[in-house]
N, CA, C and O of each residue as an XYZ file, in Angstrom:
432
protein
N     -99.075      6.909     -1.450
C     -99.647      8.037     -0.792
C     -98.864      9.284     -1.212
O     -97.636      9.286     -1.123
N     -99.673     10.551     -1.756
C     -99.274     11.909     -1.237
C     -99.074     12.839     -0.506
O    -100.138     13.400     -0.246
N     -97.997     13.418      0.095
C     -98.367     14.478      1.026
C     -97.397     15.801      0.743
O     -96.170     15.701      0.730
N     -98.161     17.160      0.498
C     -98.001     18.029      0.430
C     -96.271     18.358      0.968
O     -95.859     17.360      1.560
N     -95.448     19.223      0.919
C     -94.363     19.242      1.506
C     -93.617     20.550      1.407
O     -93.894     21.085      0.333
N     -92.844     21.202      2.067
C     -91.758     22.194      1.758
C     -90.775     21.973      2.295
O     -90.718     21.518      3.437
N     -89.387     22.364      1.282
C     -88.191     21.998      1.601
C     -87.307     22.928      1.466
O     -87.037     23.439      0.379
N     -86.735     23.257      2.635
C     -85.506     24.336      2.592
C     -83.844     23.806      2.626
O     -83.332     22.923      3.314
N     -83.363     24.528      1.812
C     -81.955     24.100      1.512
C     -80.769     24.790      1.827
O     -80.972     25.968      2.122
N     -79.639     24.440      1.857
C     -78.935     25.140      1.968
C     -77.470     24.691      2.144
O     -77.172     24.418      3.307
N     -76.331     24.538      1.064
C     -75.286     23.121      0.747
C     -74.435     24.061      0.523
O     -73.782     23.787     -0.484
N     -73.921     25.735      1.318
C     -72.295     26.224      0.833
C     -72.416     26.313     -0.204
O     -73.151     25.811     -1.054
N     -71.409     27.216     -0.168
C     -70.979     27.794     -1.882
C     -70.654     26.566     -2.664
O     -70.664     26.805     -3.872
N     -70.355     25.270     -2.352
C     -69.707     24.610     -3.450
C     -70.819     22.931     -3.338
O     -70.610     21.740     -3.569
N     -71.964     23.733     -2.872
C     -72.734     22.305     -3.082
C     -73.250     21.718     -4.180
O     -73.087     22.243     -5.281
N     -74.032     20.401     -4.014
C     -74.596     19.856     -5.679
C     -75.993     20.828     -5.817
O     -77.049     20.198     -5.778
N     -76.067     21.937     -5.935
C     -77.345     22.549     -6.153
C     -77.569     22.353     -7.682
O     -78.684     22.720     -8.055
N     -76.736     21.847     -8.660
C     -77.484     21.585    -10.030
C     -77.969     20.007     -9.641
O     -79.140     19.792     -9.955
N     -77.444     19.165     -9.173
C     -78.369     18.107     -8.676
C     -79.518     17.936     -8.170
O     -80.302     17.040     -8.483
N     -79.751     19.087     -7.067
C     -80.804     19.061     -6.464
C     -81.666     20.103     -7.135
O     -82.873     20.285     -6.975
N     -80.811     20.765     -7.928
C     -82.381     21.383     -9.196
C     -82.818     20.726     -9.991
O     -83.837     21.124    -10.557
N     -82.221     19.426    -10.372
C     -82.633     18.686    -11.456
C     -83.267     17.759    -10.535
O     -83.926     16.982    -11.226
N     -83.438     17.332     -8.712
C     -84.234     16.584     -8.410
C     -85.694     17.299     -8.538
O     -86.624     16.842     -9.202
N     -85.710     17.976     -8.115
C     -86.969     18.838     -7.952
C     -88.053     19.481     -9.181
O     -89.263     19.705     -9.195
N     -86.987     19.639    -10.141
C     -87.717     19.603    -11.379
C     -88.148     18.597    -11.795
O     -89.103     18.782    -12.549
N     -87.694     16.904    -11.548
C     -88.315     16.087    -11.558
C     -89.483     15.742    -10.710
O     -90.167     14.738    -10.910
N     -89.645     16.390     -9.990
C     -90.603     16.261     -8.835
C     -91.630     17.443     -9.052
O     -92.490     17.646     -8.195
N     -91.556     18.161    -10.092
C     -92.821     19.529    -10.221
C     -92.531     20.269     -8.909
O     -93.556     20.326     -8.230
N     -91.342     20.931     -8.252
C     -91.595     21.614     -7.537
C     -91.926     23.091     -8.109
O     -91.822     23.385     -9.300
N     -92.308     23.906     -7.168
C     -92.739     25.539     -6.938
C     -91.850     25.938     -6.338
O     -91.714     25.513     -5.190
N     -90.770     27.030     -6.936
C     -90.373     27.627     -6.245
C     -90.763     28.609     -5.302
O     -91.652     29.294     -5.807
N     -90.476     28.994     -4.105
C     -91.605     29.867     -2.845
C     -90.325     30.383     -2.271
O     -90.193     30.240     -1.055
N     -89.182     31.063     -3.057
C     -88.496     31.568     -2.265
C     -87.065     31.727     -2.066
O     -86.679     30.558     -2.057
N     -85.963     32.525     -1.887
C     -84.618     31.929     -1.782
C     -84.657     30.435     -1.131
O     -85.191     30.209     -0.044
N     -84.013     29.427     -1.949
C     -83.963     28.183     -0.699
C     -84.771     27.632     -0.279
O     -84.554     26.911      0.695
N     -86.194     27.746     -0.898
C     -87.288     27.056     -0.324
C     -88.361     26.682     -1.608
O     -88.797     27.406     -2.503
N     -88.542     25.563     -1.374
C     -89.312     24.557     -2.880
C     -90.374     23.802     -2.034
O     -90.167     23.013     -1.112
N     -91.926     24.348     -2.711
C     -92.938     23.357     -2.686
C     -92.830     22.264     -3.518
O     -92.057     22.101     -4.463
N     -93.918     21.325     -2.954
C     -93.848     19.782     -3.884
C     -94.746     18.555     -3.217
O     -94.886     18.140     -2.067
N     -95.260     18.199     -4.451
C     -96.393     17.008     -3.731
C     -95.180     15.786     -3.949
O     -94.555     15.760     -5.009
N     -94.920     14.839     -2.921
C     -94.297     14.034     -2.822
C     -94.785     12.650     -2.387
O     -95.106     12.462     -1.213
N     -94.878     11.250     -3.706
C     -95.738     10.388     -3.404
C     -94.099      9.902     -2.940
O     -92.983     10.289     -3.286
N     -94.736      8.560     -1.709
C     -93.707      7.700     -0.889
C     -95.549      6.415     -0.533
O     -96.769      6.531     -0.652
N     -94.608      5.436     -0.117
C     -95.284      4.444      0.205
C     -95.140      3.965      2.031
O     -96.080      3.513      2.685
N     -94.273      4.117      2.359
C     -93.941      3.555      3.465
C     -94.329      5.037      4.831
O     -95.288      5.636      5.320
N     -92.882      4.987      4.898
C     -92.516      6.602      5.845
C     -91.848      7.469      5.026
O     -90.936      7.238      4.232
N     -92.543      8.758      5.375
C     -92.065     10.118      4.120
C     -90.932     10.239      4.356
O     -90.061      9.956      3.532
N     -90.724     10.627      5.375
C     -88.851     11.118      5.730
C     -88.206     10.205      5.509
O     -87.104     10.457      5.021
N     -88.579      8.658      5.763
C     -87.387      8.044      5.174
C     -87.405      7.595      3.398
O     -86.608      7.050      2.635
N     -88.316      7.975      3.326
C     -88.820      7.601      1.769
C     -87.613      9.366      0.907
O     -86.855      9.285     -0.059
N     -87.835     10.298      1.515
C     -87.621     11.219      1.277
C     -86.274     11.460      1.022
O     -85.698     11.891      0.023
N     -85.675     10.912      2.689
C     -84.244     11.004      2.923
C     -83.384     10.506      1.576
O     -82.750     11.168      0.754
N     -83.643      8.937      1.698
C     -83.271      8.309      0.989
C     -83.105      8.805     -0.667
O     -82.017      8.748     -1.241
N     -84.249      9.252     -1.266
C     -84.743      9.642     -2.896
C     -83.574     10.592     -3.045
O     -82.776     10.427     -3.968
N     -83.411     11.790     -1.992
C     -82.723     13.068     -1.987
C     -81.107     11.894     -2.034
O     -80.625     11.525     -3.105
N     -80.612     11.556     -0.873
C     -79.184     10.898     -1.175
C     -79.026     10.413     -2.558
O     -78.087     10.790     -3.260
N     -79.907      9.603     -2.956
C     -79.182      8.933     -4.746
C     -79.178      9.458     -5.435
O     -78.856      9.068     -6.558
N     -79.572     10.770     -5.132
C     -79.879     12.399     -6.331
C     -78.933     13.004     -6.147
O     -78.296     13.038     -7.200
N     -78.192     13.804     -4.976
C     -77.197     14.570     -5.216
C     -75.858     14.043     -3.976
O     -75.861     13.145     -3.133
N     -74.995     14.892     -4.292
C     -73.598     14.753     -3.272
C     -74.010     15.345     -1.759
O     -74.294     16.542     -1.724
N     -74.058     14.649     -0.609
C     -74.360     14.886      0.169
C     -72.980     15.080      1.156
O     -72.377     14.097      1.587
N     -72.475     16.765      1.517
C     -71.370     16.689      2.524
C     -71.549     17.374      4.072
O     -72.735     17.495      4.378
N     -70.765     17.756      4.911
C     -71.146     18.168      6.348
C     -71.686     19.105      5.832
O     -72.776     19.113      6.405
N     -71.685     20.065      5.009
C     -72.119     21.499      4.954
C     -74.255     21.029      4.146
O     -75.154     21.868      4.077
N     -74.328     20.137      3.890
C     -75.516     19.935      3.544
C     -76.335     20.161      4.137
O     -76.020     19.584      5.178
N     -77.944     20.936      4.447
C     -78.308     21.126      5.014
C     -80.074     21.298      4.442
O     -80.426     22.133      3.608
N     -80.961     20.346      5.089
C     -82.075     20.120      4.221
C     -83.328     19.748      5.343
O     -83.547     18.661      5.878
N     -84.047     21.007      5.500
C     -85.060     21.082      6.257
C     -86.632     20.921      5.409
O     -87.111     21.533      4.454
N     -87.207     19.641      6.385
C     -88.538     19.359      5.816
C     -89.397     19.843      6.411
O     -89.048     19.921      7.589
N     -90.681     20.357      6.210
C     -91.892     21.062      6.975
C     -92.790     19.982      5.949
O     -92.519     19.716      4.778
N     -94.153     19.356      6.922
C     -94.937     18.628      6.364
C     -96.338     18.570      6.918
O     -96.201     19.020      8.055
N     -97.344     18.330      6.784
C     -98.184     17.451      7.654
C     -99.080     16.204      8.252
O     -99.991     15.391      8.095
N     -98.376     16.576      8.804
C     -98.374     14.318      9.164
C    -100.010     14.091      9.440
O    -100.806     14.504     10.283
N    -100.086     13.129      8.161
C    -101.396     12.619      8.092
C    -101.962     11.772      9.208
O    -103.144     11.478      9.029
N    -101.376     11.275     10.388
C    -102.243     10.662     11.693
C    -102.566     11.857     12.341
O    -103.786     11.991     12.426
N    -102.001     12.664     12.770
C    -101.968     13.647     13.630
C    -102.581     14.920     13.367
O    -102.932     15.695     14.256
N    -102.741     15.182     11.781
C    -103.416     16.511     11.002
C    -102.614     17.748     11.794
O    -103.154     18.816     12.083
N    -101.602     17.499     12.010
C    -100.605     18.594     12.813
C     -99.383     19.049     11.675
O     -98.658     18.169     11.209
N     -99.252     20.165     11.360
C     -97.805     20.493     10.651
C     -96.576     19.673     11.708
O     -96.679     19.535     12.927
N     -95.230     19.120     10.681
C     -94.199     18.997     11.487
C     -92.869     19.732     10.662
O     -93.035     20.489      9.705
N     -92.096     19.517     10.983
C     -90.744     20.021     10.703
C     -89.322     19.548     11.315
O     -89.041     19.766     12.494
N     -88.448     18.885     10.421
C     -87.138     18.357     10.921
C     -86.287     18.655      9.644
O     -86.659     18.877      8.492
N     -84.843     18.585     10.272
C     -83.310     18.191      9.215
C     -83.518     16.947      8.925
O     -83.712     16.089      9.785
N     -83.499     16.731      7.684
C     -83.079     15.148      7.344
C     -81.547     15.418      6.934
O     -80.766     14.467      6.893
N     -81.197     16.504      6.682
C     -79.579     16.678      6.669
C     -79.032     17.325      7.021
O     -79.312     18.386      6.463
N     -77.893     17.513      8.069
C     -77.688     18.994      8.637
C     -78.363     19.132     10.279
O     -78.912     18.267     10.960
N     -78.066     20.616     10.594
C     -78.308     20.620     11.653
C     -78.598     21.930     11.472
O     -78.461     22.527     10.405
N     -79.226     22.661     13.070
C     -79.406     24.037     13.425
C     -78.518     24.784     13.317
O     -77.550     24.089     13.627
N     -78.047     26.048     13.013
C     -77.049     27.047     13.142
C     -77.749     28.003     14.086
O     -78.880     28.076     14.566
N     -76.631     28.706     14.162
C     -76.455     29.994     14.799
C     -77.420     31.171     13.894
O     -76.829     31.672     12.938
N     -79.051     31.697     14.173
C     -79.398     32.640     13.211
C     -78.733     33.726     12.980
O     -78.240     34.283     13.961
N     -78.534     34.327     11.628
C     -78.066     35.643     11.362
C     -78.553     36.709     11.899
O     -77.830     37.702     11.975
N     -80.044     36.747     12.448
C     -80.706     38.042     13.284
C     -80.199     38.102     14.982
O     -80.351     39.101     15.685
N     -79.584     36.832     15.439
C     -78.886     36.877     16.511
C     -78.171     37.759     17.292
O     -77.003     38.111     17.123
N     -78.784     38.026     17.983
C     -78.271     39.638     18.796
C     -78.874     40.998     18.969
O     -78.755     41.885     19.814
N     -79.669     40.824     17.698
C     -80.220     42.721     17.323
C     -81.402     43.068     18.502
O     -81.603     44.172     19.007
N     -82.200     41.665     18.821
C     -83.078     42.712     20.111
C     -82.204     43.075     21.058
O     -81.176     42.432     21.271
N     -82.638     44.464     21.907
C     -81.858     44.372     22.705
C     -82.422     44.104     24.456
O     -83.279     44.757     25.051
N     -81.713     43.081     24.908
C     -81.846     42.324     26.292
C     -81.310     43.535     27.626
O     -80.467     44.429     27.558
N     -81.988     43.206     28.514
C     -81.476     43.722     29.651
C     -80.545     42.897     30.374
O     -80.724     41.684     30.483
N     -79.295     43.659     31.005
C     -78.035     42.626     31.084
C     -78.241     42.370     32.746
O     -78.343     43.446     33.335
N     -78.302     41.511     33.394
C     -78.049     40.734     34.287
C     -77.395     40.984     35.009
O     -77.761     40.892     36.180
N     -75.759     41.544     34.612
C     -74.695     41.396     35.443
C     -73.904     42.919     34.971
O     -74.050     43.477     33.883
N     -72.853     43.495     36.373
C     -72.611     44.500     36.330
C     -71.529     44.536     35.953
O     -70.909     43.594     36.447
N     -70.653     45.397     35.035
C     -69.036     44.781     34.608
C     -68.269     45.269     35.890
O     -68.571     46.078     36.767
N     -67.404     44.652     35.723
C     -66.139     45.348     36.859
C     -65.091     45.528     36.133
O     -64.747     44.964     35.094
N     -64.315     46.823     37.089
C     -63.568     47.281     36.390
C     -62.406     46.169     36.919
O     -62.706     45.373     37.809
N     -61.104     46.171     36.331
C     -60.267     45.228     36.483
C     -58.687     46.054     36.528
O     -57.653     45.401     36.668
């Protein structure tokens, strides 16, 4: 089976990004972006783990790795989106709206 896919990256200054350019060029991706690669991706079983897996024997995977999938899951005809590596951060736009504050300072 095929299913459509986008993948965002993001492995620190000292990650395997020539690994994971040479996965993806094996894979016909489109680039769409700083950090972000289209790609039709055949798997047989389950994508993410079909996925997970392909990506580990391809490049060096460390804490700073960080590899977000957006897809759409063929039972459901619903877009999804998860880390298969990595986790959420803190966004860089964090802070700039500005909130109404709650609480009054005191002086001390």
């Amino acid at each position: 089976m095929k299913s459509a896919i986008w993948i965002s990256y993001d492995f620190g200054v000292r990650g395997d990004y020539e690994g994971f350019y040479t996965w993806l060029d094996e894979h016909d991706a489109v680039e769409c972006g700083d950090s972000l690669a289209y790609l039709k991706y055949e798997f047989s079983d389950d994508l993410i783990e079909a996925l997970k897996g392909d990506i580990k024997e391809s490049i060096d995977i460390t804490k700073k790795t960080r590899i977000y999938v957006i897809w759409s899951d063929n039972k459901t005809k619903k877009m999804k989106g998860r880390f298969i590596f990595g986790t959420r951060k803190s966004p860089p736009w964090s802070g700039y709206a500005v909130s109404e504050s709650e609480f009054e300072d005191e002086e001390i």
